[in-house]
C-alpha positions in Angstrom: -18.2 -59.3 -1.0 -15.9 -55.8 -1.6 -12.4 -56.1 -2.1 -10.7 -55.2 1.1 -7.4 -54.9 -0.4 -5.5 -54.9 -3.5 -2.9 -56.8 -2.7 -5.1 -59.6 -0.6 -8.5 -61.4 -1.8 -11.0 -63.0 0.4 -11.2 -66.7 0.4 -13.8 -66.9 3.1 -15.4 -65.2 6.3 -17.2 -67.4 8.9 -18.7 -66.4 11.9 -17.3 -67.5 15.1 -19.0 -70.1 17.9 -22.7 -69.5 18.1 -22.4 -69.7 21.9 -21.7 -66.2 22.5 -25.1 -65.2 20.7 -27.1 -67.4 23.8 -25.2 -65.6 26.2 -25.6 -61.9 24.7 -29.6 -63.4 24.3 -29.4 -64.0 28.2 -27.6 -60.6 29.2 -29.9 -59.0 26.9 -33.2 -60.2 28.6 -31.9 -59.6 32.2 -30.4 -56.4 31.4 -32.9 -54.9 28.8 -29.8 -53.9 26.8 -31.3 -53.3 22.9 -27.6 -52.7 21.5 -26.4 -55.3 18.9 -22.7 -55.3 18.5 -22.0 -57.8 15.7 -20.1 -61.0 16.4 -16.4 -61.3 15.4 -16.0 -63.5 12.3 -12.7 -65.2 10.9 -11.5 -63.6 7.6 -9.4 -65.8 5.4 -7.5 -63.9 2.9 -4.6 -65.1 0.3 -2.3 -62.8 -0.8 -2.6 -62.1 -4.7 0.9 -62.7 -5.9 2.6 -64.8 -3.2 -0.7 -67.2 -2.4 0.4 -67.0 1.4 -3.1 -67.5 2.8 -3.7 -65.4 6.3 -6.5 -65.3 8.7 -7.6 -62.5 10.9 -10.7 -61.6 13.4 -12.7 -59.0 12.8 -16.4 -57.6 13.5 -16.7 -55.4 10.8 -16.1 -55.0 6.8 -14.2 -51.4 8.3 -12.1 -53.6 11.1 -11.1 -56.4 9.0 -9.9 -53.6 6.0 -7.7 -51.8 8.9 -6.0 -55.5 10.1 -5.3 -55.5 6.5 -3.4 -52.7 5.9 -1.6 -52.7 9.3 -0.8 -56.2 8.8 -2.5 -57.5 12.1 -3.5 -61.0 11.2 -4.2 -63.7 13.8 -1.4 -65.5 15.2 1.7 -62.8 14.1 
């Protein structure tokens, strides 16, 4: 995995409930809609000096590097 930050590492990144992937399977089918938006995942990150560990949602490598740097992690 790249570094998203200096200052943070990643500890993990886990995909989110695998419920939403039926029901975009379902829309899909009825719809006939071919687009593939990827699924939001949970980031954990720990900060490199201070250890304070964070978590933030993200769908992308490019979302979850933004969060970062603006400081929007889940649950501030």
């Amino acid at each position: 995995m790249a570094d998203l930050s200096t200052d943070w590492e990643l500890v993990s990144r886990k995909a989110r409930d695998g419920s939403p992937g039926v029901l975009r399977a379902l829309r899909s089918m009825l719809v006939h809609d071919t687009t593939e938006t990827p699924q939001p995942m949970t980031w954990t990150l720990r900060h490199r000096i201070t250890g304070r560990v964070r978590r933030l949602t993200a769908r992308t490598e490019l979302e979850a590097t933004v969060k970062i740097a603006n400081g929007l992690f889940d649950g501030t």
